[in-house]
N, CA and C atoms as a LAMMPS dump frame, in Angstrom:
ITEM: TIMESTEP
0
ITEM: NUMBER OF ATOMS
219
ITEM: BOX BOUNDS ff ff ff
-5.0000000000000000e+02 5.0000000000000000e+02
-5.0000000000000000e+02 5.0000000000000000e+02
-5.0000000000000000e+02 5.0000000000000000e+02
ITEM: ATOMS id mol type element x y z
1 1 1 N 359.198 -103.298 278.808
2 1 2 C 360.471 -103.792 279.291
3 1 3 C 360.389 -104.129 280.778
4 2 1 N 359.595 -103.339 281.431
5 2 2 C 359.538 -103.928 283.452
6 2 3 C 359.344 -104.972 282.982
7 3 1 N 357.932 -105.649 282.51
8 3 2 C 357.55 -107.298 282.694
9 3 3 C 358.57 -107.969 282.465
10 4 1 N 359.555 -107.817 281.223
11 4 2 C 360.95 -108.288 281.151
12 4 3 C 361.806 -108.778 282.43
13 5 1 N 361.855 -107.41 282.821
14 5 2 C 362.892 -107.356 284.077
15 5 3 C 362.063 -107.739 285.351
16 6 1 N 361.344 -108.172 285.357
17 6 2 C 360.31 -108.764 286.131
18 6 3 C 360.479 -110.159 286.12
19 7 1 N 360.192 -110.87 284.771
20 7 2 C 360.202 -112.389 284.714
21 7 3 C 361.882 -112.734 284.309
22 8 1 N 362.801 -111.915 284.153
23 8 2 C 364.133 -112.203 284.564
24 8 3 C 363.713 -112.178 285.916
25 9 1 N 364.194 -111.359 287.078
26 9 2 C 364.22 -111.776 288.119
27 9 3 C 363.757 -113.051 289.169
28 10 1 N 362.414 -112.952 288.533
29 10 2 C 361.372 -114.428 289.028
30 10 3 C 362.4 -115.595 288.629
31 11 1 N 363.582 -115.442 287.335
32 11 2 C 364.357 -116.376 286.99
33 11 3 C 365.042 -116.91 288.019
34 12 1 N 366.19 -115.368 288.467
35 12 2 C 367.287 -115.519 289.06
36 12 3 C 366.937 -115.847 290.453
37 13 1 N 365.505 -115.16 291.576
38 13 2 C 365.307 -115.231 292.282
39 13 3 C 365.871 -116.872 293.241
40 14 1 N 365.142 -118.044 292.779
41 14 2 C 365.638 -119.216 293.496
42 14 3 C 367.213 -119.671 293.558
43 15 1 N 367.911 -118.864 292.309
44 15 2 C 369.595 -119.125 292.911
45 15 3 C 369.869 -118.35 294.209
46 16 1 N 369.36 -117.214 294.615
47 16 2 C 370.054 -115.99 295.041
48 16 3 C 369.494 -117.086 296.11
49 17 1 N 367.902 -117.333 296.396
50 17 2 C 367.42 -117.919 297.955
51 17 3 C 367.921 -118.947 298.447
52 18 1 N 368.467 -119.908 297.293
53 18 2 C 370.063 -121.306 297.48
54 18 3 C 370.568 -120.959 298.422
55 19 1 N 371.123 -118.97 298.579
56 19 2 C 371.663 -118.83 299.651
57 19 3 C 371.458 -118.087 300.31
58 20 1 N 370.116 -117.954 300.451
59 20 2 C 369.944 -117.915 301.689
60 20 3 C 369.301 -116.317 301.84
61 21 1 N 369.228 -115.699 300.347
62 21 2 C 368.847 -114.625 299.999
63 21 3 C 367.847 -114.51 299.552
64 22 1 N 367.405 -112.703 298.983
65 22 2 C 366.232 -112.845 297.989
66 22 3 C 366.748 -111.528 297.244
67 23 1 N 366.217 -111.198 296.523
68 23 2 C 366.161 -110.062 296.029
69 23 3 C 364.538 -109.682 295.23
70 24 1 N 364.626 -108.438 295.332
71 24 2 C 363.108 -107.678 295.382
72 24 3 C 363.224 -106.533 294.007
73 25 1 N 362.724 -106.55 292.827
74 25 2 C 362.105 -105.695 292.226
75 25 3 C 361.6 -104.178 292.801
76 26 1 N 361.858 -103.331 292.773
77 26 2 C 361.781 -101.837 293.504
78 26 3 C 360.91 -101.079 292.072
79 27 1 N 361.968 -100.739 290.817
80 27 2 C 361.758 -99.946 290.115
81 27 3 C 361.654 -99.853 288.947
82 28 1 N 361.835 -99.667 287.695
83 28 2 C 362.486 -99.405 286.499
84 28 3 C 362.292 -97.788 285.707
85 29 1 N 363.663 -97.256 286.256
86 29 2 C 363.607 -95.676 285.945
87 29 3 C 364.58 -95.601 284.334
88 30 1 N 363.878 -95.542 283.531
89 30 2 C 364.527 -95.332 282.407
90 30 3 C 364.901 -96.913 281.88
91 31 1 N 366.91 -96.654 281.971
92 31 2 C 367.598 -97.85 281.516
93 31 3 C 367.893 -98.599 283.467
94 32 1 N 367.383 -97.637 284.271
95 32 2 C 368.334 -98.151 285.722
96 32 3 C 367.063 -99.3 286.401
97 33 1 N 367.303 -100.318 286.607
98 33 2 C 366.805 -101.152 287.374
99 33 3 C 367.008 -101.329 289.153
100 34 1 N 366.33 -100.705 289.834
101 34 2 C 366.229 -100.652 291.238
102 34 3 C 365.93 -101.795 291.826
103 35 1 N 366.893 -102.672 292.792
104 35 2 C 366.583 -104.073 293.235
105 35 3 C 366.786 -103.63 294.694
106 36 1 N 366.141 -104.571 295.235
107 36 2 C 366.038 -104.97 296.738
108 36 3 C 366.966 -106.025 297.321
109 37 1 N 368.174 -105.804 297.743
110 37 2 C 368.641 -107.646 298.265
111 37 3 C 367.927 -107.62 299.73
112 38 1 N 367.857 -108.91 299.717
113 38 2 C 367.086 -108.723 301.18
114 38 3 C 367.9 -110.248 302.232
115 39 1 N 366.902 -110.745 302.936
116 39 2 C 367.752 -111.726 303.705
117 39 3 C 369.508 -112.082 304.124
118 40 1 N 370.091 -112.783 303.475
119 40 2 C 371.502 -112.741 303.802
120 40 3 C 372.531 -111.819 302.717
121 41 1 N 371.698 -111.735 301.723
122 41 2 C 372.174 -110.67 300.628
123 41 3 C 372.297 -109.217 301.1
124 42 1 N 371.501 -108.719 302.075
125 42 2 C 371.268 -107.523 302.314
126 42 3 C 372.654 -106.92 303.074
127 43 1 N 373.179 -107.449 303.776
128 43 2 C 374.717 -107.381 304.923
129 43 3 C 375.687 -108.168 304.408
130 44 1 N 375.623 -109.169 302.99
131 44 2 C 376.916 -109.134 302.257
132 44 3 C 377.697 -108.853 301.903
133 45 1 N 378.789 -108.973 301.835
134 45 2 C 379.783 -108.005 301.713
135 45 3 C 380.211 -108.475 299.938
136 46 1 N 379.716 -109.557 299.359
137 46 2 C 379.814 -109.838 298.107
138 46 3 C 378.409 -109.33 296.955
139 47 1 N 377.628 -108.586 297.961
140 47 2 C 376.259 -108.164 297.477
141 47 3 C 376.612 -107.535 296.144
142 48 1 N 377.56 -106.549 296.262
143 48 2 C 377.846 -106.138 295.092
144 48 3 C 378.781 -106.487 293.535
145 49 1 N 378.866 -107.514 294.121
146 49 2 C 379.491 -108.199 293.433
147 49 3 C 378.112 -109.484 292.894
148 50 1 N 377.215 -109.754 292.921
149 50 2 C 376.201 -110.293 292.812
150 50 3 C 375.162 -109.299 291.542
151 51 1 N 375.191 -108.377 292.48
152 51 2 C 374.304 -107.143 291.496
153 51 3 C 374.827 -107.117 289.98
154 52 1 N 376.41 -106.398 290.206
155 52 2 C 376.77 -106.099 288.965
156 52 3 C 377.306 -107.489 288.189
157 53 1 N 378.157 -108.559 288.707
158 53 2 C 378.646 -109.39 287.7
159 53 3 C 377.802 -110.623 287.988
160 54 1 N 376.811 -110.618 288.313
161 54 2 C 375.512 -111.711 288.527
162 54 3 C 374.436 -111.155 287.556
163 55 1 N 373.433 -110.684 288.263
164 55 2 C 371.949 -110.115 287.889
165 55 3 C 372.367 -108.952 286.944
166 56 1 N 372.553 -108.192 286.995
167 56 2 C 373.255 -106.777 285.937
168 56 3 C 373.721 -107.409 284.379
169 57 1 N 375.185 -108.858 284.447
170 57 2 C 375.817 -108.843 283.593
171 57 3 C 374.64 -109.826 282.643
172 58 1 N 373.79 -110.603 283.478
173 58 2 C 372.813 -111.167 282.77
174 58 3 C 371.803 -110.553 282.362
175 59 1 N 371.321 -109.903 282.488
176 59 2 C 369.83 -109.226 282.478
177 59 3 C 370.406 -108.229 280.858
178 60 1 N 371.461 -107.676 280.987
179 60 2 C 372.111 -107.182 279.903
180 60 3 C 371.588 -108.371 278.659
181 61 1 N 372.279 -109.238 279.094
182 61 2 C 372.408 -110.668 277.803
183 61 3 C 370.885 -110.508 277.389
184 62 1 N 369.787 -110.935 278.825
185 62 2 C 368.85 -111.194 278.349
186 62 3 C 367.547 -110.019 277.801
187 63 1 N 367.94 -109.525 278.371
188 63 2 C 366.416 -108.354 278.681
189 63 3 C 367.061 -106.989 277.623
190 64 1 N 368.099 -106.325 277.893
191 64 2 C 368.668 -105.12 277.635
192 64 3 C 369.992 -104.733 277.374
193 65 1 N 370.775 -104.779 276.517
194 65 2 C 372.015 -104.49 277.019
195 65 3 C 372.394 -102.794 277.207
196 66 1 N 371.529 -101.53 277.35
197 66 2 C 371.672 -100.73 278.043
198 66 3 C 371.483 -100.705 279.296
199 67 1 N 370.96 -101.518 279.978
200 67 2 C 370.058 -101.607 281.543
201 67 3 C 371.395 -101.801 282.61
202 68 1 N 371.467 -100.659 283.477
203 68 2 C 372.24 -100.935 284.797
204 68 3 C 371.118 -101.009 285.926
205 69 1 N 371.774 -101.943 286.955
206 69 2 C 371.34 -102.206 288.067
207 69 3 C 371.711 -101.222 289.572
208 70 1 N 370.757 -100.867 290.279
209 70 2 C 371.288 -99.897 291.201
210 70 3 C 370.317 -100.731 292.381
211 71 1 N 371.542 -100.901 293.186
212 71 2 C 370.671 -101.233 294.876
213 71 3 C 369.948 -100.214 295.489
214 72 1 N 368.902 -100.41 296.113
215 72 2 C 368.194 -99.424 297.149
216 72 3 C 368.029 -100.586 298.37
217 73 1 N 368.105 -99.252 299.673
218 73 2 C 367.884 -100.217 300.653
219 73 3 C 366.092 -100.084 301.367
């Protein structure tokens, strides 16, 4: 399931850098997926709103639908 949540991300990655962001692969502990936002994502104030009803509500669809997403900094 990482490689999953791996080549999802490699997906989502070039929308997030559109603006100006990135986000980074950290972990996969169990069902919890550990991401990195980094660049303009990192001091967003919509970051979390990205995680859970962006990358989270998809990755569900595609990869898992037990899998939550948890930021680390």
């Amino acid at each position: 399931m990482e490689q999953q949540v791996k080549d999802f991300i490699s997906e989502v990655r070039p929308l997030i850098q559109g603006h100006g962001g990135d986000v980074e692969f950290v972990a996969l502990d169990g069902n919890t997926v550990k991401l990195r936002l980094l660049g303009a994502c990192s001091h967003c104030p919509g970051a979390v709103m990205t995680l859970k009803n962006g990358i989270e509500a998809q990755m569900r669809e595609v990869v898992n639908p037990d899998l939550t997403v948890e930021r680390v900094d």
